[in-house]
Every structure is written in structure tokens, then in C-alpha cells.
N, CA, C and O atoms as a DFTB+ gen file, in Angstrom:
552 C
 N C O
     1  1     180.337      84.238      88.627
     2  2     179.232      83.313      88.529
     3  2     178.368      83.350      89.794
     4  3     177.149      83.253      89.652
     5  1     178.912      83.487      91.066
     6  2     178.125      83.372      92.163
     7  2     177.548      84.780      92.280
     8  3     176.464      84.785      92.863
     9  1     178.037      86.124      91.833
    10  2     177.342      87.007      91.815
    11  2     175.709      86.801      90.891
    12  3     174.561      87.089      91.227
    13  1     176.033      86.443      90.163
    14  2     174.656      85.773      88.751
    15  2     173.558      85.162      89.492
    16  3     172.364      85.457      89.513
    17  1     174.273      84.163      90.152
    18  2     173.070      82.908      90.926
    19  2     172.563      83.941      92.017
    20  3     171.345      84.071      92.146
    21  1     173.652      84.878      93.020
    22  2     172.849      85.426      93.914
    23  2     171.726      86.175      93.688
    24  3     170.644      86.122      94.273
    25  1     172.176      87.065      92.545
    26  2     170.916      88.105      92.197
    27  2     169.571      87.618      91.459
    28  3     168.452      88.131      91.439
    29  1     170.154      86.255      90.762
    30  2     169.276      85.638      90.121
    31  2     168.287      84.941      91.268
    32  3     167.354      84.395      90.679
    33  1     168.177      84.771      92.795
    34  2     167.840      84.419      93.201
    35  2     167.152      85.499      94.217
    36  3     166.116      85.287      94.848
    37  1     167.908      86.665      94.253
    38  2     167.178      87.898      95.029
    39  2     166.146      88.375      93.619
    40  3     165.774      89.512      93.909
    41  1     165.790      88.151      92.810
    42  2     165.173      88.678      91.646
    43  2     163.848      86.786      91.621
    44  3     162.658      86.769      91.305
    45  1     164.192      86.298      91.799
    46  2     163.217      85.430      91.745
    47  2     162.163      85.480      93.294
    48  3     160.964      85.267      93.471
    49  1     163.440      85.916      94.347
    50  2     162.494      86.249      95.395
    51  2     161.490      87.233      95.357
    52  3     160.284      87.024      95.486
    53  1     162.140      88.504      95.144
    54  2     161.256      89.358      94.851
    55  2     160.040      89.205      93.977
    56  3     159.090      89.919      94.298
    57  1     159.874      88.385      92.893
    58  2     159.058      88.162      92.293
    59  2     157.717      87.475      92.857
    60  3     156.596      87.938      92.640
    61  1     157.947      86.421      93.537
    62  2     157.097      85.959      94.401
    63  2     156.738      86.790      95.641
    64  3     155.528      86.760      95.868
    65  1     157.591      87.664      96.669
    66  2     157.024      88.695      97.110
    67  2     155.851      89.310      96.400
    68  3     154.678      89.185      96.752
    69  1     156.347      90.077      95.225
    70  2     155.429      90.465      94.770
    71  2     154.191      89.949      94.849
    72  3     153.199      90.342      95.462
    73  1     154.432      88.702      93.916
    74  2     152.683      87.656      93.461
    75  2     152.098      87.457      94.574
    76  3     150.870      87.539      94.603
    77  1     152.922      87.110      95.906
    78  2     152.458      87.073      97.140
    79  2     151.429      88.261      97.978
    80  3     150.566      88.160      98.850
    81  1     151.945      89.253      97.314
    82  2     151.370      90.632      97.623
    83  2     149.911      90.550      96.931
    84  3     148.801      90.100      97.216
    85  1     150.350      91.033      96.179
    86  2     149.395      91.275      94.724
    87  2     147.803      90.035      94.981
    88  3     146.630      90.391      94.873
    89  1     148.228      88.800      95.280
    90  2     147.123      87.721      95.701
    91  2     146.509      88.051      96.880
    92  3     145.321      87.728      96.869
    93  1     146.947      88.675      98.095
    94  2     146.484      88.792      99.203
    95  2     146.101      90.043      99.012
    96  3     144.911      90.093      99.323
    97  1     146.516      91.188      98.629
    98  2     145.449      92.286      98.509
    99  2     144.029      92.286      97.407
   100  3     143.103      93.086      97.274
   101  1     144.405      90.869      96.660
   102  2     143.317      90.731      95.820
   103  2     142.034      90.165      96.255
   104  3     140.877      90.458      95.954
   105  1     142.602      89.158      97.149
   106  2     141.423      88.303      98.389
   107  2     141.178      89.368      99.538
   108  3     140.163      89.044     100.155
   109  1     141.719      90.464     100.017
   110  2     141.475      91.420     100.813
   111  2     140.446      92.772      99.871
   112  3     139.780      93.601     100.491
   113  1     140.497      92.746      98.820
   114  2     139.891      93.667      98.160
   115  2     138.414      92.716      97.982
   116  3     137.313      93.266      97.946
   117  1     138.533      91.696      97.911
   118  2     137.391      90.922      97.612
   119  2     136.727      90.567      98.555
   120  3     135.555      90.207      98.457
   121  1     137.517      90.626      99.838
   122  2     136.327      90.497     101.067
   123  2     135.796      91.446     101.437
   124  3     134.683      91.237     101.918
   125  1     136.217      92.715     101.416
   126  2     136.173      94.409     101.192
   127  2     134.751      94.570     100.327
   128  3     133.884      95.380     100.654
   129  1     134.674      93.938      99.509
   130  2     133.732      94.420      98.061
   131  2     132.629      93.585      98.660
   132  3     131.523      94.081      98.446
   133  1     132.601      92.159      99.535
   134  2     132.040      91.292      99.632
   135  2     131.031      91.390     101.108
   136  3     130.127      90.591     101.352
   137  1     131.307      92.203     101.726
   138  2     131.187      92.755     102.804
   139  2     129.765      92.802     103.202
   140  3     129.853      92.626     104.418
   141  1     128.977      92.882     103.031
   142  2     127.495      93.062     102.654
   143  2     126.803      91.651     102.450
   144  3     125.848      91.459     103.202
   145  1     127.093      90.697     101.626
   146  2     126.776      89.375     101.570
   147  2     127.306      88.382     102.510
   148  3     126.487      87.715     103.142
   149  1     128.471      88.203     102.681
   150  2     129.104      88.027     103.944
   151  2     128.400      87.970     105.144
   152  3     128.325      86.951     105.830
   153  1     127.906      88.987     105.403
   154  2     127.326      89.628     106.774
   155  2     126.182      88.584     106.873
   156  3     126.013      87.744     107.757
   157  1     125.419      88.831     105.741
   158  2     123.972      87.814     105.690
   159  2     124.147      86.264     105.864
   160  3     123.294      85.445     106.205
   161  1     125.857      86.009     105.450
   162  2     125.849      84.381     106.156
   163  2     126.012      84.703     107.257
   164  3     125.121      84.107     107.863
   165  1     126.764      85.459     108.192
   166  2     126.790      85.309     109.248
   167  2     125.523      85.217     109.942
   168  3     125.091      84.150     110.378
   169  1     125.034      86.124     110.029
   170  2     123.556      86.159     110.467
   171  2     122.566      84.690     110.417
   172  3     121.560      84.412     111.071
   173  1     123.305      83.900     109.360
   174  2     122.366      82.323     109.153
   175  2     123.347      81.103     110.073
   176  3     123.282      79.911     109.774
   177  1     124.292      81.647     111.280
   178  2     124.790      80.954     111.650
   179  2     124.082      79.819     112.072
   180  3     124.391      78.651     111.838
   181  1     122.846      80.341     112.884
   182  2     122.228      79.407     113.690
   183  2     121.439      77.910     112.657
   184  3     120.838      76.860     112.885
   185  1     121.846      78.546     111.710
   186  2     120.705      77.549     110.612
   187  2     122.067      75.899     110.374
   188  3     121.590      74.846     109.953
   189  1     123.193      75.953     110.616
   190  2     124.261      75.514     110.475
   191  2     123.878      74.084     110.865
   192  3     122.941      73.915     111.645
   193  1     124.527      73.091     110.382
   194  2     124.392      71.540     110.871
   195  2     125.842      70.985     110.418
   196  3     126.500      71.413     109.470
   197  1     126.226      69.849     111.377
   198  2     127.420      68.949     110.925
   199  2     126.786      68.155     109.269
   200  3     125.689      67.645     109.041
   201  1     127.951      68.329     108.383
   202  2     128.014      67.200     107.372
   203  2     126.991      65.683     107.531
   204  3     126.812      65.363     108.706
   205  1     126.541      65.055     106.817
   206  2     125.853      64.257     107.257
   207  2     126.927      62.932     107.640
   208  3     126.555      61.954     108.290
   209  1     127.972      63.069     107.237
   210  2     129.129      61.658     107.265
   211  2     129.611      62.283     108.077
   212  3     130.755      61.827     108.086
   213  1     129.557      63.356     109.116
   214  2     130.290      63.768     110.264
   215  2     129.415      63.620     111.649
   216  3     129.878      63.604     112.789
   217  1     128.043      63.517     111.266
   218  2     127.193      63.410     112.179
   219  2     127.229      62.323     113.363
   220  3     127.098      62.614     114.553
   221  1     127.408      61.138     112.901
   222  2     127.797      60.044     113.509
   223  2     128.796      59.795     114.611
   224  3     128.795      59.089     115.620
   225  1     129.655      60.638     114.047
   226  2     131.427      60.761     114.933
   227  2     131.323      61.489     115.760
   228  3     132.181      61.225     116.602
   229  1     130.429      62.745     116.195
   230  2     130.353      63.961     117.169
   231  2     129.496      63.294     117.854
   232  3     128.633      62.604     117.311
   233  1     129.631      63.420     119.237
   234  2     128.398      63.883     120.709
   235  2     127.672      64.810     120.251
   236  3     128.251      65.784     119.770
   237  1     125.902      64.767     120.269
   238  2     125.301      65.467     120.260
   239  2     125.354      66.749     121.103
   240  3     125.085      67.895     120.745
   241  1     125.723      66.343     122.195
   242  2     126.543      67.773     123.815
   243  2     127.390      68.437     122.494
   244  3     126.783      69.390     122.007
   245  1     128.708      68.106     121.810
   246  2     129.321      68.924     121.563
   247  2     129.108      69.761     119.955
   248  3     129.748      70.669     119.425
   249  1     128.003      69.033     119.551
   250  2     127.247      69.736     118.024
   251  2     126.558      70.664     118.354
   252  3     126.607      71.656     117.626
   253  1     125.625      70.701     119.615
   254  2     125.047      71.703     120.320
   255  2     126.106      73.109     120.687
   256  3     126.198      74.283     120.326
   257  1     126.583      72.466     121.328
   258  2     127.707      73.841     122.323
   259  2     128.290      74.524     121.071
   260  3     128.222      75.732     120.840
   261  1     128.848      73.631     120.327
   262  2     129.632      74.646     118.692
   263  2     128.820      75.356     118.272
   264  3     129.060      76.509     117.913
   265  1     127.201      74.572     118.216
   266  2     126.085      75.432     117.332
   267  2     125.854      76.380     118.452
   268  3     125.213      77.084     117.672
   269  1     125.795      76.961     119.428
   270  2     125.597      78.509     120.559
   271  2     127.001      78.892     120.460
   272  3     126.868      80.115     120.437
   273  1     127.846      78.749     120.410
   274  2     129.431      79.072     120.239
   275  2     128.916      80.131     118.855
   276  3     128.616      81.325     118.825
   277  1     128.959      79.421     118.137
   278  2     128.680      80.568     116.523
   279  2     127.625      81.045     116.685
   280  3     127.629      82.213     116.296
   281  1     126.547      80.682     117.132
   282  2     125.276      81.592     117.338
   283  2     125.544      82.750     118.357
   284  3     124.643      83.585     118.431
   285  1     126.583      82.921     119.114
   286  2     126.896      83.907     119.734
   287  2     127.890      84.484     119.343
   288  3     127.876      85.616     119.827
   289  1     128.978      84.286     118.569
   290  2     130.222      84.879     117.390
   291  2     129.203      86.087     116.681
   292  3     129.294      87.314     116.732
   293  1     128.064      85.078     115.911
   294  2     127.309      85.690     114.926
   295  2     127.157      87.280     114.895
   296  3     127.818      87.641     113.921
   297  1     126.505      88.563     115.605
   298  2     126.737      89.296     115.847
   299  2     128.328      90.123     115.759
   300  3     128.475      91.124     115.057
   301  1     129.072      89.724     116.306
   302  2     130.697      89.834     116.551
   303  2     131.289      89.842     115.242
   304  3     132.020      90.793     114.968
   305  1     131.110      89.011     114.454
   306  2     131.355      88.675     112.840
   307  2     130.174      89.842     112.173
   308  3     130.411      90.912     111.613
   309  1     129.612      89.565     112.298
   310  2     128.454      90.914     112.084
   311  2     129.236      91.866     111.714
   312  3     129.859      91.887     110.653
   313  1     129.250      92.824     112.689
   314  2     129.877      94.035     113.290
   315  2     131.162      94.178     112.360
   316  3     131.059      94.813     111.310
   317  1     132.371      93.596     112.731
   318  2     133.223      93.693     112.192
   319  2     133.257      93.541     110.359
   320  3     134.176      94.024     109.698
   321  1     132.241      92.890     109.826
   322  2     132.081      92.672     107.963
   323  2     131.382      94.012     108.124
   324  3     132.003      94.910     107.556
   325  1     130.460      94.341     108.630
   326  2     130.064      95.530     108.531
   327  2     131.019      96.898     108.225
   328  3     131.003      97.752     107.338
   329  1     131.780      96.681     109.311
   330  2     132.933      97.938     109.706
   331  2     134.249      97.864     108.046
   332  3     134.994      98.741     107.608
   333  1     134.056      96.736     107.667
   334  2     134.730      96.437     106.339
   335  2     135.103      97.836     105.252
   336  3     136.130      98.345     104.804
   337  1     134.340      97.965     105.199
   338  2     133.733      98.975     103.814
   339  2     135.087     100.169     104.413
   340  3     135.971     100.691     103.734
   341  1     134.838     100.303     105.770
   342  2     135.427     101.747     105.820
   343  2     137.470     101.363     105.894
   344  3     138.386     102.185     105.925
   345  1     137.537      99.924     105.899
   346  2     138.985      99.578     105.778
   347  2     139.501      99.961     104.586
   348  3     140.621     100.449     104.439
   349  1     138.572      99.715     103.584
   350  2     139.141      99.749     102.378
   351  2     139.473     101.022     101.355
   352  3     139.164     101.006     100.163
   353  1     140.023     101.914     101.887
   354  2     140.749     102.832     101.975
   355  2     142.111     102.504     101.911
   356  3     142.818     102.456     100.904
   357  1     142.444     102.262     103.195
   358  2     143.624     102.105     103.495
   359  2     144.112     100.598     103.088
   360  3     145.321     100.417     103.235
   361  1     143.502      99.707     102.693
   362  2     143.826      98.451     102.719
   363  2     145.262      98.439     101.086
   364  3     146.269      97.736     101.171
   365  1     144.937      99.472      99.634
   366  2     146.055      99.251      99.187
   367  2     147.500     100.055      99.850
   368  3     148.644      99.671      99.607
   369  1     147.299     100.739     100.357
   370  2     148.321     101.140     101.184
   371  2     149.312     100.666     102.101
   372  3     150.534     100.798     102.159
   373  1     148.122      99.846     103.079
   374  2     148.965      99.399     103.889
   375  2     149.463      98.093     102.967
   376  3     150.477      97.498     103.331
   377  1     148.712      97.631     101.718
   378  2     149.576      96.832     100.871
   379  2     150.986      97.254     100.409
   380  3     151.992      96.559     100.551
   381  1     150.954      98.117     100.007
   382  2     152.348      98.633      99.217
   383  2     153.157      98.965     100.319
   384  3     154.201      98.332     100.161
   385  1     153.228      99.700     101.468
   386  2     153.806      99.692     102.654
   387  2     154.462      98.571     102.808
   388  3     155.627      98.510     102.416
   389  1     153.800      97.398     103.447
   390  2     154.299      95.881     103.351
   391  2     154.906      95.629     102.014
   392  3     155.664      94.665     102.121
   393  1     154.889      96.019     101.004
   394  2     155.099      95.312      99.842
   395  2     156.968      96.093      99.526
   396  3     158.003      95.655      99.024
   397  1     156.600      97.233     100.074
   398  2     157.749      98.239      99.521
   399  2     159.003      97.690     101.107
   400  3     160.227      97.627     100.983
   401  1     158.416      97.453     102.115
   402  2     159.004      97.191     103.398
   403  2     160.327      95.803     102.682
   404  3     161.556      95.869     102.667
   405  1     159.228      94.478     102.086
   406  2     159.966      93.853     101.993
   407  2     160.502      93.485     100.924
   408  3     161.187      92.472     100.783
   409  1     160.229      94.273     100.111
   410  2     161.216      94.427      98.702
   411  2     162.679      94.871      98.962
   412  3     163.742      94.410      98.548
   413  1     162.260      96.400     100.160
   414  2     163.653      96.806     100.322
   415  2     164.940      95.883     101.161
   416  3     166.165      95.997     101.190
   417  1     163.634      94.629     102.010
   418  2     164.672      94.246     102.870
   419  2     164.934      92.562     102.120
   420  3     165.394      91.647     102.803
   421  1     164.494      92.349     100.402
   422  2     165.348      91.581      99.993
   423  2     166.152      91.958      99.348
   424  3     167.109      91.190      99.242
   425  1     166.242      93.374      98.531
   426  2     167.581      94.088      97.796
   427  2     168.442      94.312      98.933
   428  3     169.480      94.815      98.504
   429  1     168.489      94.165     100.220
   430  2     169.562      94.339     101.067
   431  2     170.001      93.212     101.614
   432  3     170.909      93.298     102.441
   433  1     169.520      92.079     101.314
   434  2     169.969      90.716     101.694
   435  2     170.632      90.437      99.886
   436  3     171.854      90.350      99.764
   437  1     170.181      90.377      99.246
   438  2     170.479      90.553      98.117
   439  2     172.120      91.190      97.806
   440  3     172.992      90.483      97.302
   441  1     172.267      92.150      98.071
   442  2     173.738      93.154      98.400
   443  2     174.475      92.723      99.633
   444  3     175.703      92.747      99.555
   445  1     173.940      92.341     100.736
   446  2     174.684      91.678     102.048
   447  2     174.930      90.189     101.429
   448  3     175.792      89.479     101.947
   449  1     174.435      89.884     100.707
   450  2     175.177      88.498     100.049
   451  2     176.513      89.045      99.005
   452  3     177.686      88.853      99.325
   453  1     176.187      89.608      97.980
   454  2     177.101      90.474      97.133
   455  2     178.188      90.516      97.985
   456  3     179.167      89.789      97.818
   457  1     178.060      91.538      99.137
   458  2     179.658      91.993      99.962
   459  2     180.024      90.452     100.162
   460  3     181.019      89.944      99.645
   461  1     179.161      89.796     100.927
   462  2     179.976      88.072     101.354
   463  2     181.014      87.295     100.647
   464  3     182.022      86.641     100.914
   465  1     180.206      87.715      99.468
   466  2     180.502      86.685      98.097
   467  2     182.074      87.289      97.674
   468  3     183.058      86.587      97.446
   469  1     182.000      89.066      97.632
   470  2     182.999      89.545      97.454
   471  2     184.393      89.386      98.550
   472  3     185.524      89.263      98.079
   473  1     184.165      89.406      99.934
   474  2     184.981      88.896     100.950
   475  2     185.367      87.506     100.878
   476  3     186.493      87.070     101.120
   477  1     184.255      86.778     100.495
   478  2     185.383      85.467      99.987
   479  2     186.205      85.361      99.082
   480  3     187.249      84.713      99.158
   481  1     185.843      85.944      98.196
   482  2     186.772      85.656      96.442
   483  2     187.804      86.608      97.000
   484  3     188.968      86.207      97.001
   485  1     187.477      88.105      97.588
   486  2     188.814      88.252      97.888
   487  2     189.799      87.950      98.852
   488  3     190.869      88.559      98.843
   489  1     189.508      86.922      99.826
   490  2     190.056      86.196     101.094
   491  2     190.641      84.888     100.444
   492  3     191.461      84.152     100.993
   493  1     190.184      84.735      99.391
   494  2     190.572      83.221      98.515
   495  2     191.633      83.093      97.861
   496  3     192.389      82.173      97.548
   497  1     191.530      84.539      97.659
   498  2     192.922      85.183      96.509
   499  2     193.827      84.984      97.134
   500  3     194.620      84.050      97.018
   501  1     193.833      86.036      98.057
   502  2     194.924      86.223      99.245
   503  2     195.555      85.130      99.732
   504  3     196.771      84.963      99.652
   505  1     194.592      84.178     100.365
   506  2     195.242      82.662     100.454
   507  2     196.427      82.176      99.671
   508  3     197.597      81.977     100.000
   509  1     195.742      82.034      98.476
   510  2     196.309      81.114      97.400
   511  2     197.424      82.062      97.306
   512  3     198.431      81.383      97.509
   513  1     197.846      83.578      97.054
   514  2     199.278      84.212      97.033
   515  2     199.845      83.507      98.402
   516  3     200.748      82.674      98.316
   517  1     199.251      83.890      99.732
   518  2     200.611      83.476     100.237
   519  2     200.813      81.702     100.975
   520  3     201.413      81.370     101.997
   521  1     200.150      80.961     100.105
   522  2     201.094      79.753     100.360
   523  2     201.702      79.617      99.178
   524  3     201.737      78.424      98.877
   525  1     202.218      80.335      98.338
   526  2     203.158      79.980      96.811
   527  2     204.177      80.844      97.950
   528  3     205.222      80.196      98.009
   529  1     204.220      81.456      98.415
   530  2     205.609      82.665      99.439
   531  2     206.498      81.245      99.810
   532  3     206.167      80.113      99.457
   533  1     207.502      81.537     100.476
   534  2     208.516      81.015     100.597
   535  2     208.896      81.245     101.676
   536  3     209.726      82.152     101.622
   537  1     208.665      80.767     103.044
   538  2     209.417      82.081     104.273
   539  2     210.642      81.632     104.228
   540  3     211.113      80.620     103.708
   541  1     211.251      82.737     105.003
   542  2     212.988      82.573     105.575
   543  2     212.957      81.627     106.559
   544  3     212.067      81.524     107.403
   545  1     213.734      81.072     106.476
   546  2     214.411      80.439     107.801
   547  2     215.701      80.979     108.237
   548  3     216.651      81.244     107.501
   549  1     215.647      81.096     109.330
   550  2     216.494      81.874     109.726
   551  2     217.236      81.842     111.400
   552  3     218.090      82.672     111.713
């Protein structure tokens, strides 16, 4: 039975690995594809304002300094959405890499539970034979 629950639980992990995978190379493929539009918000950093129900709560000093903070990112963010396009090559790769990395290292936690499970049941056995023994006295 505890063999059942273990694997049943290295098999539910893996599954979510997976979905886990599979979602993040999907939002990575989509910022990849997105790359180009992206860029053009960046570029509208400077146009940016606090919420109007947030306006109240901030120092004007520190709505300013955030707004040159991103107006100087802007460029930097630039550059890098730009450089995008040429990631995406490698981006399912280094997915499945990661994906295959930790698949293998839950089928081996998966089996390092197995041996455990098996060292107890057979350490349990053993027990239970020798307190039915009888020693000598002598």
C-alpha cells in the first residue's frame, strides 16, 4: 500500500511539474511573440501617473523621482524586449532541459522513497521474528 501512495504521489508531482513547465514556457513564448509591442510601452514610460486614489498618499518628491527612475529604465527595458526575438530559439529548449532535469530528479526521489519504504517493511519483519525467539539463559 505505501508503495501505491508513494508513486501515486511521485506521478501527481510530476504532473504539475509538467503544467508548471508547459505555463511558463507559454507566458515566455508570449512575451517572445510580444516583443515589439512591449517595447512601445516602454518607450511611453514617461507618460505614466500614480492611480488617482493613490495620489493623495505619495509626496509629490517621491512621484517625481519614480517618474525619472523609469524614464531612465526606459531605454534599458528597450534594449533588452528588443534583443527578445533572438532568445526565442533557444527558449523551448532550455524549457525541456529544465523540464527533463526535474522530471528525472522526481523519478529518483520517487525510487529513493521505494528503497526507504522497502528497508522499513523489511527491518519490521525482522523485528517482529526476533522478539517471538526465546534466548538461553545460561
Amino acid at each position: 500500500m505505501f508503495y501505491a501512495i508513494n508513486w501515486f504521489v511521485v506521478v501527481v508531482l510530476l504532473a504539475l511539474w509538467s503544467f508548471t513547465a508547459w505555463a511558463l514556457h507559454a507566458l515566455a513564448a508570449w512575451t517572445v511573440s510580444n516583443a515589439g509591442a512591449l517595447s512601445g510601452a516602454a518607450s511611453g514610460v514617461g507618460g505614466l501617473r500614480l492611480p488617482d486614489w493613490l495620489a493623495p498618499w505619495v509626496p509629490p518628491e517621491i512621484a517625481q523621482s519614480l517618474t525619472a527612475l523609469l524614464s531612465g529604465l526606459g531605454p534599458v527595458v528597450e534594449s533588452l524586449l528588443q534583443a527578445a526575438p533572438a532568445v526565442a530559439g533557444g527558449l523551448t529548449m532550455a524549457t525541456w532541459a529544465v523540464w527533463g532535469i526535474g522530471s528525472a530528479l522526481l523519478v529518483l526521489f520517487g525510487a529513493g522513497l521505494h528503497l526507504l519504504i522497502a528497508l522499513w517493511r523489511r527491518g519490521g519483519g525482522s523485528y517482529g521474528s526476533h522478539s517471538a525467539r526465546t534466548l538461553p539463559t545460561g
